[in-house]
PANUSE-562503 format. One line per 5 residues: number of its first residue (from 1); their letters; for each residue x, y, z of N, C-alpha, C, O, CB. Coordinates in nm, 3 decimals. Glycine has a CB too. Example, Ala and Ser with C-alpha at 12.3 -4.5 7.8 and 13.67 -1.06 7.14 Angstrom:
! PANUSE-562503
1> AS> 1.319,-0.569,0.780,1.230,-0.450,0.780,1.320,-0.330,0.780,1.424,-0.332,0.846,1.131,-0.447,0.905  1.285,-0.225,0.708,1.367,-0.106,0.714,1.290,0.003,0.787,1.341,0.114,0.804,1.408,-0.060,0.572 $
! end
This chain:
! PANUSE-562503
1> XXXXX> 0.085,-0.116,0.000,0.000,0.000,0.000,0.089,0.123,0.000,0.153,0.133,0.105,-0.096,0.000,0.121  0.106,0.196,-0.067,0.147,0.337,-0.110,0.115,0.441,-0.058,0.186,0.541,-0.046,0.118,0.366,-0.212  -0.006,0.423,-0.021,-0.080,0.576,0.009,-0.033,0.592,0.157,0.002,0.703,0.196,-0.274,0.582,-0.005  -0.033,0.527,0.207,0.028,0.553,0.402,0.178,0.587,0.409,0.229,0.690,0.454,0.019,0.381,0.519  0.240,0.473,0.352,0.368,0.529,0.380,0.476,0.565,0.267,0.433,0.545,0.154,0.425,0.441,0.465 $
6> XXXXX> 0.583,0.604,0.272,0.688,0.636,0.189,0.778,0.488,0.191,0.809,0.429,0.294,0.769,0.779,0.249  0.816,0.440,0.041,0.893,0.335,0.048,1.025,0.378,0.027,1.062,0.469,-0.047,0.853,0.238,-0.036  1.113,0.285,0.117,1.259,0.304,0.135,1.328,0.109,0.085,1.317,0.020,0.169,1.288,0.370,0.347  1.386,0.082,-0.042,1.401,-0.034,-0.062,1.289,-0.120,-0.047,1.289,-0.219,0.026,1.491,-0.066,0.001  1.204,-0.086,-0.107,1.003,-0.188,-0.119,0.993,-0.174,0.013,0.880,-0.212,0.045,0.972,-0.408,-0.175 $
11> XXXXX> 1.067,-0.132,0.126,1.011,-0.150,0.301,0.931,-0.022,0.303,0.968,0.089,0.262,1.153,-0.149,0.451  0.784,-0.066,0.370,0.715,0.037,0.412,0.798,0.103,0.537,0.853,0.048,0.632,0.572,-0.011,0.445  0.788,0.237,0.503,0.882,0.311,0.643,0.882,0.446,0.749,0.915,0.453,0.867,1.000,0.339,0.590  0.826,0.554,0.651,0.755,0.685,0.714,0.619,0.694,0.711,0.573,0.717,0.599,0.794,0.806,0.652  0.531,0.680,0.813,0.390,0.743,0.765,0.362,0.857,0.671,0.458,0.927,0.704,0.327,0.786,0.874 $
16> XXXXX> 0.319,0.906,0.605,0.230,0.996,0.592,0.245,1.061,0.683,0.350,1.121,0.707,0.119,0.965,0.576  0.167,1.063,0.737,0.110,1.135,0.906,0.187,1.105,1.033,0.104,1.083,1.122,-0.046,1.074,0.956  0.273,1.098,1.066,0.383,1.064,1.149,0.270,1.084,1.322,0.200,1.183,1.346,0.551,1.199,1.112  0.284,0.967,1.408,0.206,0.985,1.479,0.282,1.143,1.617,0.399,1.174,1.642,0.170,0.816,1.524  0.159,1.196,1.665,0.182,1.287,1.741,0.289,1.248,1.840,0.316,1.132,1.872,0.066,1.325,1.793 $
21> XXXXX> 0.351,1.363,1.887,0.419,1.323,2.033,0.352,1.245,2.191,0.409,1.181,2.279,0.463,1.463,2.077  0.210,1.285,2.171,0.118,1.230,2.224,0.092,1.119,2.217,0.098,1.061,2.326,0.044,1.270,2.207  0.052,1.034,2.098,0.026,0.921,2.060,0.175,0.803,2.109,0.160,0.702,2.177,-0.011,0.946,1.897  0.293,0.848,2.059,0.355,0.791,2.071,0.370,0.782,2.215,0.353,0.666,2.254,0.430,0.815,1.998  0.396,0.868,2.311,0.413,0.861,2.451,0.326,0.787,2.486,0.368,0.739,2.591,0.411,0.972,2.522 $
26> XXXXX> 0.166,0.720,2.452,0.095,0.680,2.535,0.150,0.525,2.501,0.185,0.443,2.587,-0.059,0.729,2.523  0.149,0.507,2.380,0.182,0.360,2.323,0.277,0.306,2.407,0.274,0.205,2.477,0.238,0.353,2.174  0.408,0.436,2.380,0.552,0.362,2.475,0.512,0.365,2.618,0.594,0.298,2.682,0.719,0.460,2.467  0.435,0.406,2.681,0.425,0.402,2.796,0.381,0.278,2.849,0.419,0.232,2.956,0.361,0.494,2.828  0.302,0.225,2.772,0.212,0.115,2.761,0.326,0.003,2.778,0.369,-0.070,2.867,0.117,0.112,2.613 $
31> XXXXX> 0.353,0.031,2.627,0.516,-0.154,2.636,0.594,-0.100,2.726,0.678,-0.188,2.746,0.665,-0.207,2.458  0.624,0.005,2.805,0.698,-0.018,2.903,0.621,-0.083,3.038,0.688,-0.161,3.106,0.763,0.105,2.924  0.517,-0.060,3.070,0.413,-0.115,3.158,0.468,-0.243,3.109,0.566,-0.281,3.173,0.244,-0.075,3.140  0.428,-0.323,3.009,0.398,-0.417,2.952,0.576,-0.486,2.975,0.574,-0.597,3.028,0.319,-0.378,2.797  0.699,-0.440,2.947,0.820,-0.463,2.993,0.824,-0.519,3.113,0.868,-0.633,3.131,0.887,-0.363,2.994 $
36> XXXXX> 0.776,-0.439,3.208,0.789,-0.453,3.372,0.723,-0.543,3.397,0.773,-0.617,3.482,0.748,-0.346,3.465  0.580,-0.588,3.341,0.519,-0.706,3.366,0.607,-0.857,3.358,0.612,-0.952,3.436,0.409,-0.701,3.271  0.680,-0.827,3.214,0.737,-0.971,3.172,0.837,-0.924,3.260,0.852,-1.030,3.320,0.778,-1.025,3.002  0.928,-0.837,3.321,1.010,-0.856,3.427,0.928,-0.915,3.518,0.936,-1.033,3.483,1.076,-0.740,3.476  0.863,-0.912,3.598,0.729,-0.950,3.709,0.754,-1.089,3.689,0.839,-1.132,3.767,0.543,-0.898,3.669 $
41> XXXXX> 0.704,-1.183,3.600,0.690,-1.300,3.567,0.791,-1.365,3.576,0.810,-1.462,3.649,0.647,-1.314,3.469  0.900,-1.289,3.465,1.035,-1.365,3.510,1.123,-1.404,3.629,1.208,-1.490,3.651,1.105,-1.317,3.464  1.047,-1.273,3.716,1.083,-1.272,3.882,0.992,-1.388,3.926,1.047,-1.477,3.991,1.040,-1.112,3.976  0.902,-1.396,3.907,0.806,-1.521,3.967,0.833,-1.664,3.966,0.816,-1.744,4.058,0.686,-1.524,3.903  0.891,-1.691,3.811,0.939,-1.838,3.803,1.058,-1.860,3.868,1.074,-1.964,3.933,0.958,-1.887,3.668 $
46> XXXXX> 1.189,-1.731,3.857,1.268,-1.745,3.942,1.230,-1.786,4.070,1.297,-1.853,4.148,1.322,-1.652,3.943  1.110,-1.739,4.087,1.099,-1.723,4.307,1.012,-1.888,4.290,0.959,-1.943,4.387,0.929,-1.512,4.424  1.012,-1.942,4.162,0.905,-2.063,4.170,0.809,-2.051,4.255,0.796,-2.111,4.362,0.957,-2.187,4.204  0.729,-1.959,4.200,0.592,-1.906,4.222,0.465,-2.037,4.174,0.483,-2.144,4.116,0.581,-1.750,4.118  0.368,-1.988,4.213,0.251,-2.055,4.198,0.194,-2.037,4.067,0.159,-1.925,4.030,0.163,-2.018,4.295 $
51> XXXXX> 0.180,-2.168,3.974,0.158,-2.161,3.848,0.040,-2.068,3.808,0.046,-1.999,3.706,0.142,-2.289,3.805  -0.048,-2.068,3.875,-0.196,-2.053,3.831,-0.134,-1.862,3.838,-0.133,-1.770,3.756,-0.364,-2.139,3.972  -0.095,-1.877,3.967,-0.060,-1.673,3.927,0.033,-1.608,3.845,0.047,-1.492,3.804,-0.008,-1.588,4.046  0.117,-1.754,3.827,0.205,-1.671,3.617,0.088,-1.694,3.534,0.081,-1.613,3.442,0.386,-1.797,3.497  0.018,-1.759,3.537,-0.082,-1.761,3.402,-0.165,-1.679,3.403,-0.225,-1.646,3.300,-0.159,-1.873,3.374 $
56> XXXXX> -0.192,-1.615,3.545,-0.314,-1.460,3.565,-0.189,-1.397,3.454,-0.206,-1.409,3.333,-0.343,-1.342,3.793  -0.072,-1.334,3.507,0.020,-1.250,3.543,0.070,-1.253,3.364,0.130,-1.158,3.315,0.132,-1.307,3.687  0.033,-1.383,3.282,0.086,-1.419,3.087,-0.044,-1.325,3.100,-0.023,-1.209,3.064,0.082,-1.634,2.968  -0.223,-1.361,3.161,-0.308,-1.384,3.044,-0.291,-1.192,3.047,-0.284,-1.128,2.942,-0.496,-1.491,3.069  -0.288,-1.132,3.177,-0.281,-0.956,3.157,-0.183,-0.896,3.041,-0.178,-0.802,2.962,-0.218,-0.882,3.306 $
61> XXXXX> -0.125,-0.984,3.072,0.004,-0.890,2.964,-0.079,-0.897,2.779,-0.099,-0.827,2.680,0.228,-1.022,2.961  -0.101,-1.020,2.830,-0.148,-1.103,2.675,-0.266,-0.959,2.626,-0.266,-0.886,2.527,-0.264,-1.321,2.711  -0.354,-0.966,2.745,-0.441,-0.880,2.671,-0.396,-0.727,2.694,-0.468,-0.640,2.645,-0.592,-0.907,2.717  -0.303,-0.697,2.751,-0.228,-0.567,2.763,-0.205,-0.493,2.596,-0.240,-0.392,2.536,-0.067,-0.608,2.845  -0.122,-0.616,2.570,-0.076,-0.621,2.419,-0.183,-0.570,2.326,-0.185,-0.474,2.248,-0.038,-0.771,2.374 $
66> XXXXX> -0.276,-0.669,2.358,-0.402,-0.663,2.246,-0.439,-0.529,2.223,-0.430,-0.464,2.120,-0.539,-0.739,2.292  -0.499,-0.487,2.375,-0.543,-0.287,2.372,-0.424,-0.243,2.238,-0.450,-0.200,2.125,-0.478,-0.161,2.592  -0.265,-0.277,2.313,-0.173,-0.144,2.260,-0.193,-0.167,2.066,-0.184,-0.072,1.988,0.047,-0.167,2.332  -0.215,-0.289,2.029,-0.224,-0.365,1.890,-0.409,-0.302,1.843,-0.439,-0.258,1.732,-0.200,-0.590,1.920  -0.489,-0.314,1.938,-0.619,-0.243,1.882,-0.602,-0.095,1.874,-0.665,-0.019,1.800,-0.748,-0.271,1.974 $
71> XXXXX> -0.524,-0.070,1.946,-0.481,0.109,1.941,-0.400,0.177,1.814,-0.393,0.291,1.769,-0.369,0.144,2.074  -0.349,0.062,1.782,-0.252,0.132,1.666,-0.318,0.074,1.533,-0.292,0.127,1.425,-0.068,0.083,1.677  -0.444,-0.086,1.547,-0.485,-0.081,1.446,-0.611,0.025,1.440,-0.686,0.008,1.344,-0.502,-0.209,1.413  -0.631,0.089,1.494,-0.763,0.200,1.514,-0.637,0.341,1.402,-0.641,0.349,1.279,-0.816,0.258,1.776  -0.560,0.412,1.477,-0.464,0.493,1.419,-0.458,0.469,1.274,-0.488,0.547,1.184,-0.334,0.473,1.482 $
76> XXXXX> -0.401,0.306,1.265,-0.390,0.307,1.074,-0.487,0.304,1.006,-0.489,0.365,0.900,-0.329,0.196,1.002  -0.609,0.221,1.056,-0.726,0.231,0.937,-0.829,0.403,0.948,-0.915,0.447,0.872,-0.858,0.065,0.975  -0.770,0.464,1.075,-0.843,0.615,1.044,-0.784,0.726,0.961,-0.839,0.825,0.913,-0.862,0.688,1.171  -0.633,0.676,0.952,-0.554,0.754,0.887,-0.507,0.713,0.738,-0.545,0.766,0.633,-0.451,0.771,0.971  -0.382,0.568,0.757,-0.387,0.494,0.668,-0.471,0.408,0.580,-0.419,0.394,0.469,-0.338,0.458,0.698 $
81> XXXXX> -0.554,0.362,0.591,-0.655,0.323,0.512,-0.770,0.399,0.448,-0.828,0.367,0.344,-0.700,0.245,0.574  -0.794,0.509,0.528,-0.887,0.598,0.500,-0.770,0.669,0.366,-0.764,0.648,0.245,-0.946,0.701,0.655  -0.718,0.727,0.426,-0.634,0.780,0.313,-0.605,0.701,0.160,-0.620,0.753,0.049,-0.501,0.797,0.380  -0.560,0.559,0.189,-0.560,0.516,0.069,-0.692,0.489,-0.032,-0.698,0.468,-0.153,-0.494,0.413,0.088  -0.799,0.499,0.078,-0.943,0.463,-0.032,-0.935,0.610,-0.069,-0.972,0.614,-0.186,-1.132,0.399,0.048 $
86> XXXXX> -0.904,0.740,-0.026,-0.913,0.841,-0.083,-0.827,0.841,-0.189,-0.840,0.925,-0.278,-0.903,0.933,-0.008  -0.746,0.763,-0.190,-0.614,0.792,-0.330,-0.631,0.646,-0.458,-0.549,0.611,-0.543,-0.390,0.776,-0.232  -0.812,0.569,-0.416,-0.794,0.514,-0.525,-0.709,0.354,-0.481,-0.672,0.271,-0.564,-0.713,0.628,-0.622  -0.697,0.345,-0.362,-0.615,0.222,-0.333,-0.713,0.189,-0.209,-0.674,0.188,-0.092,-0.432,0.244,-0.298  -0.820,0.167,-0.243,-0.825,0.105,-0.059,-0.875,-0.015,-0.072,-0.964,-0.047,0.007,-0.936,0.189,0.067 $
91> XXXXX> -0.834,-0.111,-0.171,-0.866,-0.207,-0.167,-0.781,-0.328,-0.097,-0.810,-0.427,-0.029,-0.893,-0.212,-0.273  -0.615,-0.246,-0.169,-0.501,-0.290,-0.134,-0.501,-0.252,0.036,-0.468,-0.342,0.114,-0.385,-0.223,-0.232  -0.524,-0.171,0.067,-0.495,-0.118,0.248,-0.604,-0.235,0.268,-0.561,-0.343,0.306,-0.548,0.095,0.327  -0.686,-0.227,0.255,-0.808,-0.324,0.311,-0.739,-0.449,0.363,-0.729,-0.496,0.476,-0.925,-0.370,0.186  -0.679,-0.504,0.193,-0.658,-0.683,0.236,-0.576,-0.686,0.325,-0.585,-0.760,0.423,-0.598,-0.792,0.128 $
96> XXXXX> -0.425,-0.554,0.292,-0.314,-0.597,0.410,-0.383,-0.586,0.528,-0.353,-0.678,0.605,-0.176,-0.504,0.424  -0.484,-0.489,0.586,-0.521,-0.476,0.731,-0.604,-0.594,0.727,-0.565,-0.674,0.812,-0.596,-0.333,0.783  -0.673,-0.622,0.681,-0.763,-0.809,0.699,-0.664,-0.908,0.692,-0.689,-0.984,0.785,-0.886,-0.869,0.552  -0.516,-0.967,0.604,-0.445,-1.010,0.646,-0.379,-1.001,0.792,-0.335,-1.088,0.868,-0.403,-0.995,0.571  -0.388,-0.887,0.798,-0.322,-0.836,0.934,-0.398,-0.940,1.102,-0.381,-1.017,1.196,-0.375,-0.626,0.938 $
101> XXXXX> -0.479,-0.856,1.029,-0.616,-0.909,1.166,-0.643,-1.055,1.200,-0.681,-1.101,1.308,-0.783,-0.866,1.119  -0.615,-1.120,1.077,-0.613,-1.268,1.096,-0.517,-1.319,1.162,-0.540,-1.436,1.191,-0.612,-1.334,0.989  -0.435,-1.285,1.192,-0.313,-1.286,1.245,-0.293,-1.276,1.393,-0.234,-1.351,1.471,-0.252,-1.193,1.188  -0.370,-1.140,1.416,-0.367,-1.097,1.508,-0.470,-1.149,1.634,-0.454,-1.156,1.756,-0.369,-0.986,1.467  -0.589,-1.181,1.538,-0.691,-1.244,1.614,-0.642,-1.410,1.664,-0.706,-1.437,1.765,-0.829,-1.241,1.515 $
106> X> -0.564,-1.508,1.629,-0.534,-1.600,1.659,-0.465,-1.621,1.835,-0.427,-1.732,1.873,-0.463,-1.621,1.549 $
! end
């Protein structure tokens, strides 16, 4: 898809729309939350902790992830995808984000 980003060697690489200073701070804030957790865990098996509370302690992170991954697929299809059906391509943005999602939903 063309219309979102600028290609550097066929690699998709600059947005368009480069996300705000805002946006980005909330995301990184997030995988750093999300860092400290998998530190957490790793401390737990070390301390040979109680199974059932690493698997609370996987399933949070697990869906931690998901929010920060629904957050940024919300960002591309309002910006990036929208944009490319405006330029005549949104068929192509479509499949990669439905490829995407299949993926993601597993």
């Amino acid at each position: 898809m063309k219309g979102c980003v600028t290609l550097d060697n066929n690699l998709y690489v600059h947005p368009i729309r480069p996300r705000s200073e805002d946006e980005k701070s909330a995301v990184i804030n997030r995988l750093k939350r999300i860092e400290g957790q998998v530190r957490g865990i790793q401390k737990m098996v070390e301390e040979d902790r109680y199974c059932i509370d690493v698997l609370v302690q996987i399933n949070a992170i697990q869906a931690a992830l998901k929010k920060v991954g629904f957050s940024i697929t919300e960002r591309h299809t309002k910006h990036c995808v929208s944009h490319a059906i405006k330029e005549g391509e949104g068929n192509e943005a479509i499949e990669e984000l439905m490829e995407v999602l299949k993926h993601f939903s597993k």
